[in-house]
LUMGU-597342 format. One record per residue (C-alpha): residue number from 1; residue in three letters; x, y, z. Coordinates in steps of 0.1 Angstrom, whole numbers, plus 5000, padded with zeros to 4 digits. Example, Ala and Ser with C-alpha at 12.3 -4.5 7.8 and 13.67 -1.06 7.14 Angstrom:
2
{gupa = 1	fise = Ala	east = 5123	north = 4955	up = 5078}
{gupa = 2	fise = Ser	east = 5137	north = 4989	up = 5071}
//
This chain:
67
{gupa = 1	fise = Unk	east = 5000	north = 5000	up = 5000}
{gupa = 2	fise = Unk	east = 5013	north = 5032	up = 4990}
{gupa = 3	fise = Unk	east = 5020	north = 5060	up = 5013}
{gupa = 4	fise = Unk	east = 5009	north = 5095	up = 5011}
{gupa = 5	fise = Unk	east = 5034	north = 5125	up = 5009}
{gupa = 6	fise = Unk	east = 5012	north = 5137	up = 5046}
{gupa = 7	fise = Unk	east = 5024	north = 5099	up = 5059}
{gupa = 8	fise = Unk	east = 5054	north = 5104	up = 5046}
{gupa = 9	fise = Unk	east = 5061	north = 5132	up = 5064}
{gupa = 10	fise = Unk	east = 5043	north = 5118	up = 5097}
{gupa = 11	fise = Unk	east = 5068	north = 5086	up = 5093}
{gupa = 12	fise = Unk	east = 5096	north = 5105	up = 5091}
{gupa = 13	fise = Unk	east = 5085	north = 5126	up = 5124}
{gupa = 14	fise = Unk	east = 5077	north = 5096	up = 5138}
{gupa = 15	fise = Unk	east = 5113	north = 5080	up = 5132}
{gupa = 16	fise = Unk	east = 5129	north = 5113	up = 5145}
{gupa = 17	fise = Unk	east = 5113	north = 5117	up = 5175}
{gupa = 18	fise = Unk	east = 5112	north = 5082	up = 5185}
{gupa = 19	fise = Unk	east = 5143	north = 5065	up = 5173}
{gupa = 20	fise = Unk	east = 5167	north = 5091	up = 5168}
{gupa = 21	fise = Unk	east = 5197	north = 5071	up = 5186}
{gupa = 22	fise = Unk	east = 5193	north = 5046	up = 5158}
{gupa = 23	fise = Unk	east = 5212	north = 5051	up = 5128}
{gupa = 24	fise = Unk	east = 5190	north = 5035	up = 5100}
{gupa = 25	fise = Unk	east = 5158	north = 5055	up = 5113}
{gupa = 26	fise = Unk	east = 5171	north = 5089	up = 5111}
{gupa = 27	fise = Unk	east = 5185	north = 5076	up = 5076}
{gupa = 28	fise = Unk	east = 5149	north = 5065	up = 5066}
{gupa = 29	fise = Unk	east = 5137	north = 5098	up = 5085}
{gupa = 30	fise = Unk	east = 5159	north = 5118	up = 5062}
{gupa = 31	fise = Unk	east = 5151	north = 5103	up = 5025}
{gupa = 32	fise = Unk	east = 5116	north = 5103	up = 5037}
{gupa = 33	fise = Unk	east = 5115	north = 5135	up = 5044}
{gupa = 34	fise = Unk	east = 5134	north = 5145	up = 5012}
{gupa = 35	fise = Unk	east = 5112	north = 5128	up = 4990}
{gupa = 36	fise = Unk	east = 5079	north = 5147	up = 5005}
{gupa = 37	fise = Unk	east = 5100	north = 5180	up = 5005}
{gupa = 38	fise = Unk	east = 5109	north = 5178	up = 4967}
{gupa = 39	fise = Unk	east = 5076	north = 5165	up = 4957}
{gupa = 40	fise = Unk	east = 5059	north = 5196	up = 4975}
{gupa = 41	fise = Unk	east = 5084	north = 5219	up = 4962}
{gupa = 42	fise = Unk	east = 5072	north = 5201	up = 4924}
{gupa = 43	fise = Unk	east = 5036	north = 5213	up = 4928}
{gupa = 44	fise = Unk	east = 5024	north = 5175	up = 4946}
{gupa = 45	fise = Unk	east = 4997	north = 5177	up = 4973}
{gupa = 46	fise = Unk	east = 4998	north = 5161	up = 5005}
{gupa = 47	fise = Unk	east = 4970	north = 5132	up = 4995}
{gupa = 48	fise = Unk	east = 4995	north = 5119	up = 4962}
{gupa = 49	fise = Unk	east = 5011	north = 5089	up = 4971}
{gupa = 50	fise = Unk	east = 5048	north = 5088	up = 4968}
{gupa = 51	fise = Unk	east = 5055	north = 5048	up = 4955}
{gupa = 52	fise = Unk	east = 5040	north = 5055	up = 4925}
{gupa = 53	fise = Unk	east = 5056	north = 5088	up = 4918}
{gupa = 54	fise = Unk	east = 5092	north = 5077	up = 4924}
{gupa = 55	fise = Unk	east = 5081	north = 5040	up = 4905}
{gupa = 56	fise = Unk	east = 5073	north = 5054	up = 4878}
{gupa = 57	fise = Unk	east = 5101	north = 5082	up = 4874}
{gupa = 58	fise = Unk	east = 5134	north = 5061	up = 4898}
{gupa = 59	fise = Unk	east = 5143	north = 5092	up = 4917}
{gupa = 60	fise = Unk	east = 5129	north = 5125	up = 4929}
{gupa = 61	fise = Unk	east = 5152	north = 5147	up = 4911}
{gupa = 62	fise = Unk	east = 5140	north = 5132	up = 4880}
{gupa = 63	fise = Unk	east = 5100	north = 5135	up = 4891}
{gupa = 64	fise = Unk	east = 5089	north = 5166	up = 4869}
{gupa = 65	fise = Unk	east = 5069	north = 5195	up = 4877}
{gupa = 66	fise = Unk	east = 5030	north = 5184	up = 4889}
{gupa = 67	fise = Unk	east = 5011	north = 5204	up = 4858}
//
């Protein structure tokens, strides 16, 4: 089941606040919260579900402006 960018970002608050002495959460934390930043910063709303995007384009940087 694909998350939205709002989980995404929920997650990666989640993983900060809670597990922040563990190395692989804050790393999760961090590309999670990338990935909803640059999305955002494309024009993609909260409810768009990030899987697909990043499925169907391999990486962030390459996801292009939301028309």
């Amino acid at each position: 089941m694909a998350v939205t960018i709002m989980e995404a970002l929920q997650s990666a608050d989640y993983n900060l606040q809670k597990h922040m002495k563990l190395e692989f959460a804050r790393s999760i934390a961090r590309e999670q919260l990338h990935n909803a930043v640059i999305l955002l910063e494309k024009g993609y709303e909260l409810n768009d579900e990030v899987e697909p995007i990043l499925e169907e384009y391999g990486n962030v940087n390459d996801v292009p402006e939301k028309k």
